[in-house]
FITORTOR-235423 format. One record per residue (C-alpha): residue in one letter; y negated, z negated, x negated. Coordinates in steps of 0.1 Angstrom, whole numbers. Each point is the difference from the previous one (the first is absolute). Layout:
REM FITORTOR-235423
> aa,north,up,east
> A,Y,Z,X
...
***
This chain:
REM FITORTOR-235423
> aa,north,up,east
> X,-182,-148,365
> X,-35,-11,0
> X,-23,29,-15
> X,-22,-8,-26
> X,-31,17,2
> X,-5,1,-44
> X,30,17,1
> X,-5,27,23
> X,-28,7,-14
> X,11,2,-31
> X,31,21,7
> X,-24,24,23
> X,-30,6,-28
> X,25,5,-26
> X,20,24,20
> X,-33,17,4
> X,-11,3,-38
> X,32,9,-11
> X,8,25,24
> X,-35,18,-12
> X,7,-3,-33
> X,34,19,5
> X,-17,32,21
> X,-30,-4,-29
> X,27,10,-26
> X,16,26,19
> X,-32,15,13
> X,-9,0,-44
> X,39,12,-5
> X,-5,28,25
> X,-34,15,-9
> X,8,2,-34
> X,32,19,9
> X,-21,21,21
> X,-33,3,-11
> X,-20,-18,28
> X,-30,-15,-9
> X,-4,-33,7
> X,-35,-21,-4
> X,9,-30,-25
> X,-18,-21,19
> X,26,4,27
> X,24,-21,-25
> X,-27,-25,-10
> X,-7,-11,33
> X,38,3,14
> X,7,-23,-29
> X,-26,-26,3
> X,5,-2,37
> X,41,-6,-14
> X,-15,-24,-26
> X,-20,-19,28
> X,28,0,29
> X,26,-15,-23
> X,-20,-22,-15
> X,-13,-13,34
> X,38,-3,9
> X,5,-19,-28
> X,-27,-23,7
> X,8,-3,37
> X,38,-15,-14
> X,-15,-30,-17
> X,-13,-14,30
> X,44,-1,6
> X,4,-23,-28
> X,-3,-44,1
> X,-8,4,-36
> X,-15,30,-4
> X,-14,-12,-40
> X,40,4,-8
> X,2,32,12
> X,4,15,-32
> X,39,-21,-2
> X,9,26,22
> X,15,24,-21
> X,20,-21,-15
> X,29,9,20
> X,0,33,-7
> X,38,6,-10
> X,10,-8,40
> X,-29,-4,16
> X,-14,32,22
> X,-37,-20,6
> X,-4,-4,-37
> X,9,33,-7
> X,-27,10,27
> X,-24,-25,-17
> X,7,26,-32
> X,-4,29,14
> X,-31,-3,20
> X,-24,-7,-27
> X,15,28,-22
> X,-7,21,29
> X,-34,-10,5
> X,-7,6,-39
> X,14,30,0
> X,-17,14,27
> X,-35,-17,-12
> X,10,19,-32
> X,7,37,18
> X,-31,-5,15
> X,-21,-5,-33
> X,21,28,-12
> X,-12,28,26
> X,-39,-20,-4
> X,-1,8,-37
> X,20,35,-1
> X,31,-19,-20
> X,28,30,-5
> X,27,-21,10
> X,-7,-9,32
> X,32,8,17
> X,18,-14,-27
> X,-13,-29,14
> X,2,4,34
> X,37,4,4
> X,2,-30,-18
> X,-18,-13,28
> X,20,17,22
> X,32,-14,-12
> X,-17,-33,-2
> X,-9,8,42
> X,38,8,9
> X,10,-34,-25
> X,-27,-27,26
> X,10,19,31
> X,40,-8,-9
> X,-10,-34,-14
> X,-18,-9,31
> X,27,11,24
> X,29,-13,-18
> X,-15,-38,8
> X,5,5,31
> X,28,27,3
> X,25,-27,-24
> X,-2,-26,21
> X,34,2,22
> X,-3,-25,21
> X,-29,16,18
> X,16,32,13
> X,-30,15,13
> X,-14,0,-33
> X,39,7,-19
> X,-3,34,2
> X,-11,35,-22
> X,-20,8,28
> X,-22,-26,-12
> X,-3,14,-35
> X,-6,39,18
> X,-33,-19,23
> X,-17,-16,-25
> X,0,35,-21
> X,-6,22,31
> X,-29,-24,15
> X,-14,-5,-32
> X,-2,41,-10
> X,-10,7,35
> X,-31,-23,0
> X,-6,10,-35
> X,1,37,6
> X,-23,-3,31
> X,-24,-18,-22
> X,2,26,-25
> X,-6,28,25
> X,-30,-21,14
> X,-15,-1,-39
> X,9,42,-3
> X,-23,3,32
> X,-30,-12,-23
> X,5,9,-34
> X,25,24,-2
> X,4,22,35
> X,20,27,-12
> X,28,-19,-1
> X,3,-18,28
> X,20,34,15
> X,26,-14,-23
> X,-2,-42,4
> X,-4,2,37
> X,34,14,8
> X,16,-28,-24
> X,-18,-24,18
> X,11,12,30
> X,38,5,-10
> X,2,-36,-21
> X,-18,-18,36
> X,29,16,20
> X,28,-12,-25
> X,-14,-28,-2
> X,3,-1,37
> X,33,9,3
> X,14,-25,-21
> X,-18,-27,12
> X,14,13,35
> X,30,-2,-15
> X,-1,-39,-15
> X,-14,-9,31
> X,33,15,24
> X,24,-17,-31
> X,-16,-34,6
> X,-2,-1,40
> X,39,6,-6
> X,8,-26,-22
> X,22,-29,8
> X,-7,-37,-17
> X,25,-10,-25
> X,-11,-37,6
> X,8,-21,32
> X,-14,-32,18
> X,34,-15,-12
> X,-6,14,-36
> X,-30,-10,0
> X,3,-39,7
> X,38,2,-11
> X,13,-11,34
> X,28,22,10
> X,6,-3,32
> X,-6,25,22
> X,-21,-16,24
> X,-29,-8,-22
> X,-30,3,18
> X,-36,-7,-19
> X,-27,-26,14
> X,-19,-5,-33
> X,-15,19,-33
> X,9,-36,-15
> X,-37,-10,-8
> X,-24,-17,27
> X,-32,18,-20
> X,-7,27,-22
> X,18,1,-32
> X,6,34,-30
> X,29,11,19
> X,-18,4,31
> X,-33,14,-14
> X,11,23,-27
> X,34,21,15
> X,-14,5,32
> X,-32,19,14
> X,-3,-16,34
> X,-7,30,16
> X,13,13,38
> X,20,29,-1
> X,-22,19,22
> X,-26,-5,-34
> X,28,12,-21
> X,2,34,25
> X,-33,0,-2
> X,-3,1,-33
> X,28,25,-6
> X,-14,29,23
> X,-34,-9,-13
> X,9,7,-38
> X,24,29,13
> X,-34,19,14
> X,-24,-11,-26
> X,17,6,-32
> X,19,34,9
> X,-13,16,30
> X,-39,-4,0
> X,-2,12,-41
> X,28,26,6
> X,-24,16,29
> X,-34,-9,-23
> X,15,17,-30
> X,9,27,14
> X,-32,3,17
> X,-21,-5,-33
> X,20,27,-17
> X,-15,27,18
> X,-31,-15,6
> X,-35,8,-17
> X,-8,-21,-33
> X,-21,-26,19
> X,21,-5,32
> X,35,3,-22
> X,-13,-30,-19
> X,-8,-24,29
> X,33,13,16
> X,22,-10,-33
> X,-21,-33,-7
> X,5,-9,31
> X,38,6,-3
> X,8,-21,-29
> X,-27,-30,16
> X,21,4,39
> X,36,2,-22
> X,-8,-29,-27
> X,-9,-21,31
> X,34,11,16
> X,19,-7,-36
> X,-10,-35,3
> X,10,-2,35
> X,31,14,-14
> X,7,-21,-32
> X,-6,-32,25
> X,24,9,22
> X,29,9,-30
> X,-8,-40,-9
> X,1,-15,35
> X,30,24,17
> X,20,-18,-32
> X,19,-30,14
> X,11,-27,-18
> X,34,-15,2
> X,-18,-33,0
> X,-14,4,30
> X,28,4,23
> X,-5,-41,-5
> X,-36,-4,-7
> X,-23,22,25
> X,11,-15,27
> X,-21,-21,17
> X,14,-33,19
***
């Protein structure tokens, strides 16, 4: 498939915000279990920085859309359709992490009332998002739960690192307690991606030349795509890319995203206040950057049934 760059982005900042959302409710569920004091301003800012990711994801989407004034017909679909269910759920994310935010600003009572309604709202986008891709069969790299178990581990990883980083500077008593998260949700995260990328390498096509074209004999041999210039079928389900870009790619995001803000993490956690906080900032910048290297390569190591006919060039 041919990766849209809206959409990584908007799967990537979104991941991000709703990831730190979910450790800024535990981190509110734990100390008041165990009495840790935690600045308020710790949740105001982890919020508004959730707030301002997700709503620059959902900014970044429009720029996917032809029409993007009928956007809002979206949900329409809601009953069957996973992208309109997504198209719910994000907003009432965003609102109710603006709102836990103004909560913690103004001294509200109920504020984790509210955020595991965010929280639950967090797990509903991350399934939402994943289940677009993860239902369509006919792209078996995609066709799997390992797709559903990425989107949530990436997404908490990056989110957790971020939260760590924001500990660092306004709240660094606790980053003896976010760091090893971090550290633990980058190498799941890891692992499973590991994982979906030894499934796919192994995966046979279901679809022929001779499917493809519907000639059955077994001699079929391709000269064509079937067009003579650039047409949707050519543009949009392929990326165009060498497989030595696609390796690239793969070991790239493989060092960036887990390896680099595993070691930085760790690092940062037993760091002094200053250094600690230019270690973990740096971690979620270095491990965002590998995300998107990431996300890219989930959309362009799909491939299409259609192209067994259409990438090739004559």
């Amino acid at each position: 498939m041919r990766p849209a760059f809206s959409v990584v982005l908007l799967t990537t900042l979104c991941g991000a915000a709703q990831g730190q959302l979910l450790m800024l409710v535990l981190i509110e569920a734990l100390a008041r279990a165990t009495g840790i004091t935690v600045p308020p301003m710790f949740y105001v800012v982890g919020a508004g920085i959730s707030v301002v990711l997700g709503a620059l994801g959902l900014l970044a989407s429009f720029f996917h859309l032809g029409h993007p004034e009928r956007a809002w017909r979206a949900i329409a679909m809601w009953r069957t359709s996973w992208l309109s269910r997504e198209c719910i759920a994000l907003p009432l994310f965003l609102a109710l992490a603006f709102a836990y935010g103004v909560a913690h600003w103004v001294g509200f009572g109920g504020t984790l009332a509210i955020g595991v309604l965010g929280a639950l709202a967090s797990i509903a986008l991350f399934v939402c998002t994943a289940m677009i891709y993860a239902c369509l069969r006919f792209l078996q790299e995609w066709a799997s739960p390992l797709t559903i178990v990425n989107f949530v581990l990436l997404g908490c990883a990056s989110g957790c690192t971020l939260a760590t980083a924001c500990a660092a500077w306004l709240a660094p008593d606790i980053v003896i307690l976010l760091a090893p998260c971090a550290c633990v949700l980058t190498l799941a995260g890891c692992a499973t991606r590991i994982a979906s990328l030894v499934r796919n390498a192994r995966l046979k096509p279901k679809s022929t030349v001779q499917s493809a074209t519907g000639i059955r004999n077994a001699k079929v041999e391709q000269k064509s795509r079937g067009f003579t210039a650039s047409a949707f079928n050519t543009r949009e389900f392929f990326h165009g890319q060498t497989d030595g870009t696609l390796r690239m790619v793969k070991f790239g995001f493989l060092i960036t995203a887990f390896a680099v803000p595993f070691v930085l993490t760790g690092a940062g956690a037993i760091a002094q206040t200053s250094t600690a906080a230019v270690a973990l900032g740096a971690a979620f910048v270095i491990q965002y950057a590998g995300l998107v290297a990431e996300r890219w390569f989930f959309f362009a190591d799909a491939r299409h049934p259609q192209n067994i006919y259409y990438q090739r060039a004559s």
